[in-house]
GUZA-507704 format. One line per field, with one value per residue (C-alpha): x, y, z. Coordinates in pm, 1 decimal, decimal comma. Layout:
N
east: X_... $
north: Y_... $
up: Z_... $
This chain:
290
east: -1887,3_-1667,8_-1288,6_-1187,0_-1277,5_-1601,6_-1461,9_-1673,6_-1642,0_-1816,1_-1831,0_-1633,9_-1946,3_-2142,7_-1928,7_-2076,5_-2409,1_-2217,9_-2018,6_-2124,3_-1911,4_-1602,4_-1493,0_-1240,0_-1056,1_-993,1_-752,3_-655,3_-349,8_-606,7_-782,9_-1090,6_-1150,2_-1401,4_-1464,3_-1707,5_-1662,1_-1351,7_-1324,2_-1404,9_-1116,6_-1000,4_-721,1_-416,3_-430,3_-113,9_-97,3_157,1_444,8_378,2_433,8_728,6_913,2_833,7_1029,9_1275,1_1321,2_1349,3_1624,7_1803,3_1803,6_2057,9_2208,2_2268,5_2431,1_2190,2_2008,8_2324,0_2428,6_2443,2_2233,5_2165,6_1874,5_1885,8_1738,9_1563,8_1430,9_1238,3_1107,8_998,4_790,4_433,0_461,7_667,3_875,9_1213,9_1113,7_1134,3_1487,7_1779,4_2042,1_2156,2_2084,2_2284,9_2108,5_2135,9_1887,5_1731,6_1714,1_1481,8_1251,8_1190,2_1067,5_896,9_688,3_711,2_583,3_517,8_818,4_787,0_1180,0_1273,3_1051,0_1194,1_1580,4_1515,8_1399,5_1674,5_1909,6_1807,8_1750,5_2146,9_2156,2_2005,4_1683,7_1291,3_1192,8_807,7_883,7_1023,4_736,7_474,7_656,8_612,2_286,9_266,2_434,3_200,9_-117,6_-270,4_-501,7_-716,4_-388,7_-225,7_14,3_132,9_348,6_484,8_499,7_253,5_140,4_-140,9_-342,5_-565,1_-606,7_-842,8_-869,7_-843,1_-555,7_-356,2_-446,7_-235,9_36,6_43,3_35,3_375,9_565,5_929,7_1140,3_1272,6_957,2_820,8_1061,8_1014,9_655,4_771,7_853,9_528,5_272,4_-11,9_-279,2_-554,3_-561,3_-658,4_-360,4_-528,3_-744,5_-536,2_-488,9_-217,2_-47,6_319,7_562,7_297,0_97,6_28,4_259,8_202,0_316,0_123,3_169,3_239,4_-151,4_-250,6_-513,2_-742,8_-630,0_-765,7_-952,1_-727,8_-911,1_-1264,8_-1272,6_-1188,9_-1075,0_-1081,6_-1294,7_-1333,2_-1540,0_-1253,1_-1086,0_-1046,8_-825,1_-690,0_-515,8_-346,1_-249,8_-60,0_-82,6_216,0_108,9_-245,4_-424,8_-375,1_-603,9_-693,5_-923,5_-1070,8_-1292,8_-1429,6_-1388,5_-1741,0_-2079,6_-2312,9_-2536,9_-2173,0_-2061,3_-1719,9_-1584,6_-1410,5_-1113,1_-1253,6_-1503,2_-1198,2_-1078,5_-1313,7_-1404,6_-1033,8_-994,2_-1302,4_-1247,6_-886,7_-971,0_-1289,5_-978,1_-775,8_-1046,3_-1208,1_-858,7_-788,6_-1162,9_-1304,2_-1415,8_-1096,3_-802,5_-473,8_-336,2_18,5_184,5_234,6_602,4_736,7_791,4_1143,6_1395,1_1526,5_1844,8_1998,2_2311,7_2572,7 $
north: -864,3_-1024,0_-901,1_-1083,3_-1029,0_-1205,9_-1276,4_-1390,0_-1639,3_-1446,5_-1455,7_-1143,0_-1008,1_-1057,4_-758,6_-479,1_-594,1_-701,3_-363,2_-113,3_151,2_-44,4_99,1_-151,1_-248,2_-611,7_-680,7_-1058,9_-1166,7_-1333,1_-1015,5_-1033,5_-726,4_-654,4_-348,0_-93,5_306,6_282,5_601,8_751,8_986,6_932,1_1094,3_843,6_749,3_553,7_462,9_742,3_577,4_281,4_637,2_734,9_389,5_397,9_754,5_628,6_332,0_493,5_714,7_363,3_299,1_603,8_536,5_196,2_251,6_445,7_193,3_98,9_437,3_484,3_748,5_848,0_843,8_1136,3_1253,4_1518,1_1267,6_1112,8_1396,6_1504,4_1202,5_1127,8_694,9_424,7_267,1_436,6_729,9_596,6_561,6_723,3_683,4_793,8_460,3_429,5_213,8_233,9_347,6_20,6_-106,2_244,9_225,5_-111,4_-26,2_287,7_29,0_-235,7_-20,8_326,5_459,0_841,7_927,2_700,7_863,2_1226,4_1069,2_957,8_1295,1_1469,5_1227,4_1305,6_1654,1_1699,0_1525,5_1778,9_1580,5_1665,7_1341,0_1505,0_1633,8_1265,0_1100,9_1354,6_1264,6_883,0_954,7_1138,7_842,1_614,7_767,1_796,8_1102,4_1070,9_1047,1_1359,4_1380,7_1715,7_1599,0_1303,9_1435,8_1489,7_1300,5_1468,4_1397,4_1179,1_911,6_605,3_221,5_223,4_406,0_212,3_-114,8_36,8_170,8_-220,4_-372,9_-153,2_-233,0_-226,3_-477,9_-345,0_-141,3_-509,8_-685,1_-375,8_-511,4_-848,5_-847,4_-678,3_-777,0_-639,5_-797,1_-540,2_-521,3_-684,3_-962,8_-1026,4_-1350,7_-1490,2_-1868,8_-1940,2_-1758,7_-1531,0_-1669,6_-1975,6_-1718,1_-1710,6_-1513,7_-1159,7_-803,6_-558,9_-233,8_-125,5_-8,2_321,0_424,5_761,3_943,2_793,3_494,3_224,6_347,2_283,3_674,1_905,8_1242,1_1539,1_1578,4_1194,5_1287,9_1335,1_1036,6_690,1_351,3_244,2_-123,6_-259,3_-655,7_-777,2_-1173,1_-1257,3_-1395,7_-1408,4_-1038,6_-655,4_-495,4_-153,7_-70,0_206,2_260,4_576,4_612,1_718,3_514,4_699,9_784,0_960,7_687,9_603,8_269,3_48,5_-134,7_-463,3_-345,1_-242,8_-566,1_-755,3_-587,6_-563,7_-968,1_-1076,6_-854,2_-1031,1_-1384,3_-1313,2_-1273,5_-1532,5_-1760,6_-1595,9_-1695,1_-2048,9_-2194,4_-2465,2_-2182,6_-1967,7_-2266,3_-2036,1_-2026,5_-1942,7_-2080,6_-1824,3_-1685,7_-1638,6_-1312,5_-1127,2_-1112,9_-843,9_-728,2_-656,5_-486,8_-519,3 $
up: 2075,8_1852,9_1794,1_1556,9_1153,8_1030,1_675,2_445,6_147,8_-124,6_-429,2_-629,3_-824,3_-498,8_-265,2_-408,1_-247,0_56,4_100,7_-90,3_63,4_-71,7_-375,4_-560,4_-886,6_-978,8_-1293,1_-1362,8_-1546,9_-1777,0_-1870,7_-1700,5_-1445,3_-1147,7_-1038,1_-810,2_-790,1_-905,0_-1049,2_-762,3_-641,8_-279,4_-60,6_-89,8_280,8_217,7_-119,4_-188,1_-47,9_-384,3_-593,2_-387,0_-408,7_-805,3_-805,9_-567,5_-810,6_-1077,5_-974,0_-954,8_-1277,0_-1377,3_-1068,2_-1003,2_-653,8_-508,6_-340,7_-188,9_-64,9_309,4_512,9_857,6_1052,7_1310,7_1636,8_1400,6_1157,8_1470,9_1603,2_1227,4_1205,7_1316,2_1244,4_1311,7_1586,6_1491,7_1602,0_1983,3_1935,0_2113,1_1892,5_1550,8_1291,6_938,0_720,8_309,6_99,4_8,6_366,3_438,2_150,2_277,2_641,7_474,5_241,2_494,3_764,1_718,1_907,8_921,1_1059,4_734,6_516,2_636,2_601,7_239,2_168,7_292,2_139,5_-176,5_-138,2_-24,7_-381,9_-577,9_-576,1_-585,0_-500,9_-544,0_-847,6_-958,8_-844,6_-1068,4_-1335,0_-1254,8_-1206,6_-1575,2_-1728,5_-1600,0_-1711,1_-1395,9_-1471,4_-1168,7_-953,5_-811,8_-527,2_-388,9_-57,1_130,7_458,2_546,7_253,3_23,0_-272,1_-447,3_-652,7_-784,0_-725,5_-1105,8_-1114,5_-837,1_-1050,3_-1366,9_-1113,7_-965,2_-1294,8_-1389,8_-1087,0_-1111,4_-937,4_-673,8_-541,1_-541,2_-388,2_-88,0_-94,9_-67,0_284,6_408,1_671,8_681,0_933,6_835,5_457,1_155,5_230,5_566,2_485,5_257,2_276,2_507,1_772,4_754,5_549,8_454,0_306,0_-70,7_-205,2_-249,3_-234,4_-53,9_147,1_495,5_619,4_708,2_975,9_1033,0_1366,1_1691,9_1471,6_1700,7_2001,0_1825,6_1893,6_1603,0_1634,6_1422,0_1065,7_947,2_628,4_398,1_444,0_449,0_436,7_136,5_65,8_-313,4_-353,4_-557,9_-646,0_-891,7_-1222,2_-1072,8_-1017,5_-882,5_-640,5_-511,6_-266,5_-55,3_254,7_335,7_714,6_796,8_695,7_484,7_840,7_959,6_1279,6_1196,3_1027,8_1240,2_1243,9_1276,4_981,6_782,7_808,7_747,9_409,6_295,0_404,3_240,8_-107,0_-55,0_-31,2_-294,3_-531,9_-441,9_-489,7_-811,8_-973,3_-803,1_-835,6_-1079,8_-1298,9_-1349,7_-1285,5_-1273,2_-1626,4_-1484,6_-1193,1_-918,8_-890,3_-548,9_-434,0_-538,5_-249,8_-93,0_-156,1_248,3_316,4_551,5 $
């Protein structure tokens, strides 16, 4: 049995049909839009770190040095957190503010996620209650997120599409330096730093799904993946973790629908039908301190 994801060149209007499970929102620069069940409220199985980088960002902009501010990552932070490889450390880690929002987009990291909340917090900061607001501002009436860590609440394919679209600069240049092997960025033509370019988020995985053997109640969640292709198209996209007949989803399955709906973009926008009316931009940079 195959490992590797059988990615398919499809046509956009055609992966409904293909995978029906995949519920998805499609919004080109050029105004057209594609889209299946994507009203449909799911838990934000990741997504809510694009809503806590927004808040996070927009702190920034009545504080300009914030994101150069310095923090530490403790022993307590790591044992706090349930993802990401800092937690295996031994040591205390300073690192600024910008430099953790970009391995908590990049990657998920938990023990970053818990020092950027404290951080703020010794600050006089609700970064939750921030991030409603953000989430108030933006419209996003299907969207609703009531904790980070562990992170709750719900939202839409449609609604991630408007949150993409509205972006601010710094949450995408965080985005920027993401890879993501499993998500809609996956099948993209190229490979790394050859990829397109793109922004995209750091995946996110029901328990025990790795091993091909989930554990605990799968039926209320999912994976979720967003896209971003500069000057080209935003994408949002979710994948309930159990089939309609209640066996789990695989990874390999996950990837393969996320890589297909991907490259199903890509190529809606760069074929003989839709030429690219705009040039893609390259990706922000990454502001890194010392």
């Amino acid at each position: 049995m195959s490992r590797v994801p059988a990615v398919r060149a499809l046509r956009l209007g055609d992966i409904p049909a293909a995978y029906p499970q995949l519920r998805f929102a499609v919004r080109f620069s050029d105004g057209r839009e594609s889209s299946h069940d994507a009203g449909a409220r799911h838990p934000l199985a990741g997504t809510g770190m694009l809503v806590l980088a927004a808040a996070v960002a927009r702190l920034a902009e009545s504080d300009p040095g914030l994101l150069g501010e310095r923090l530490t990552l403790t022993a307590d932070h790591r044992r706090a957190s349930r993802t990401g490889t800092l937690r295996r450390m031994d040591s205390e880690l300073q690192l600024t503010v910008d430099d953790a929002l970009s391995l908590l987009v990049g990657t998920g990291d938990g023990a970053c996620l818990q020092a950027v909340l404290e951080f703020l917090a010794g600050r006089g900061v609700d970064l939750l209650d921030v991030a409603r607001t953000v989430v108030t501002d933006g419209n996003l009436a299907d969207t609703e997120v009531t904790g980070f860590e562990p992170e709750a609440g719900v939202t839409t394919p449609a609604d991630l599409c408007t949150a993409l679209s509205r972006l601010p600069e710094p949450v995408l240049g965080w985005m920027g330096q993401v890879f993501e092997p499993a998500g809609l960025a996956s099948a993209l033509p190229g490979f790394g730093p050859r990829t397109v370019p793109h922004h995209t988020v750091a995946g996110w995985e029901p328990a025990g799904a790795l091993s091909g053997e989930p554990t605990g109640d799968l039926s209320q969640t999912g994976f979720a993946s967003v896209l971003v292709l500069p000057g080209a198209a935003v994408v949002a996209a979710y994948l309930p973790a159990l089939h309609q007949d209640g066996t789990a989803v695989t990874p390999l399955e996950v990837s393969t629908d996320f890589g297909t709906l991907g490259l199903s973009v890509w190529r809606a926008w760069t074929g003989p039908g839709h030429p690219p009316s705009t040039p893609l931009a390259p990706p922000p940079s990454t502001p890194h301190s010392t």
